[in-house]
C-alpha positions as CSV (number, residue, x, y, z in Angstrom):
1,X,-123.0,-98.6,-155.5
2,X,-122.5,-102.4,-154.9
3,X,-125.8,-103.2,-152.6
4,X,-124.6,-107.0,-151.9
5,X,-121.2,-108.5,-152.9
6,X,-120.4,-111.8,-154.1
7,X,-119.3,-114.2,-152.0
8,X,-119.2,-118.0,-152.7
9,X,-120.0,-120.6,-150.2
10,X,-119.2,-124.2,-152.1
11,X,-116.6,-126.0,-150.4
12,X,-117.2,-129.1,-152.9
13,X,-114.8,-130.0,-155.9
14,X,-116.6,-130.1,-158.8
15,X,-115.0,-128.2,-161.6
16,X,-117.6,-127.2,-163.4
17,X,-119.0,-125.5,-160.3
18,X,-115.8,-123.9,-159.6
19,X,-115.6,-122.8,-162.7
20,X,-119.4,-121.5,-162.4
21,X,-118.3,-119.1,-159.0
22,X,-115.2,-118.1,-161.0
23,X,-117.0,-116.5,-163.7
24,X,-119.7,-115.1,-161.5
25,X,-117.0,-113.6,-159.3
26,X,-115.6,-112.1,-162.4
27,X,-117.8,-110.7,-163.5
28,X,-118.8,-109.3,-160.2
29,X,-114.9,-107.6,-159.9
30,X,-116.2,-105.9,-163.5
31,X,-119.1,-104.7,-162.6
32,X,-118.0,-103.4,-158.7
33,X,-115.0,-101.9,-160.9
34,X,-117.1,-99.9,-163.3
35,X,-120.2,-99.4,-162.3
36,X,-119.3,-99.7,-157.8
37,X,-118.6,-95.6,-157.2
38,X,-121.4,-94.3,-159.3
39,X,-124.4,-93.8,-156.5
40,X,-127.1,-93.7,-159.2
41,X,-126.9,-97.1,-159.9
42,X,-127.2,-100.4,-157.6
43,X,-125.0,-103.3,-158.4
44,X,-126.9,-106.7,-156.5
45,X,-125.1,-109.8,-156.8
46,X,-126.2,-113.3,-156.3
47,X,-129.4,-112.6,-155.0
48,X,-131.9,-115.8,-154.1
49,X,-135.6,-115.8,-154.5
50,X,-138.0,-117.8,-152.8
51,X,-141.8,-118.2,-153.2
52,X,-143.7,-121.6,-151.8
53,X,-141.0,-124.4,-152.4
54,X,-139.8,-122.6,-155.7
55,X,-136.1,-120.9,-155.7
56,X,-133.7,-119.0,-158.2
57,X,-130.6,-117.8,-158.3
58,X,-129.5,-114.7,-159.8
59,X,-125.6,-113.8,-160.6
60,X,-126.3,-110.4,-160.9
61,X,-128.9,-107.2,-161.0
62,X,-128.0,-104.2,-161.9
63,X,-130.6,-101.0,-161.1
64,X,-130.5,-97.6,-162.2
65,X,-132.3,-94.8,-164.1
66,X,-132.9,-96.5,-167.3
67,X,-134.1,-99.6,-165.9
68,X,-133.1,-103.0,-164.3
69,X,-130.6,-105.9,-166.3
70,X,-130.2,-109.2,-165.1
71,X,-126.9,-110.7,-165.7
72,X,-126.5,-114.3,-165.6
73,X,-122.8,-115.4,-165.3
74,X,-121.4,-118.1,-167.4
75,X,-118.4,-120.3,-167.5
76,X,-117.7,-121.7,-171.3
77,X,-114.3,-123.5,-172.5
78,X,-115.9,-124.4,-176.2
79,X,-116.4,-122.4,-179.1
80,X,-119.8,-120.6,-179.0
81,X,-122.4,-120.2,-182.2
82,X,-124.7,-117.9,-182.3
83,X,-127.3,-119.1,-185.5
């Protein structure tokens, strides 16, 4: 079940933002695609969180039985290590 869709609101042109909300809406499609139909699990994407004058951003949650994953969305055009 997708509990909140994605849905930019940058009108700028930076390209490495736009390339940010492309990969977060990607991933999005992916996750409403595999995971949208099944009711036992919640799909929550780009969810804000305030507390005082501190505030994150998070691509994406995803809730069901097993437990709760947080996906953070990335946008990469080098080759990646991983040591």
């Amino acid at each position: 079940m997708i509990g909140k869709s994605y849905k930019s609101t940058y009108k700028g042109t930076d390209k490495r933002i736009i390339a940010g909300i492309a990969a977060e809406e990607k991933m999005g499609f992916f996750l409403k695609r595999e995971l949208g139909l099944d009711p036992r699990c919640w799909v929550l994407n780009n969810i804000r969180l305030k507390k005082d004058n501190q505030t994150c951003q998070l691509d994406h949650i995803v809730i069901y039985a097993g437990g709760i994953v947080i996906i953070e969305s990335k946008s990469v055009s080098e080759e990646i290590k991983v040591n």
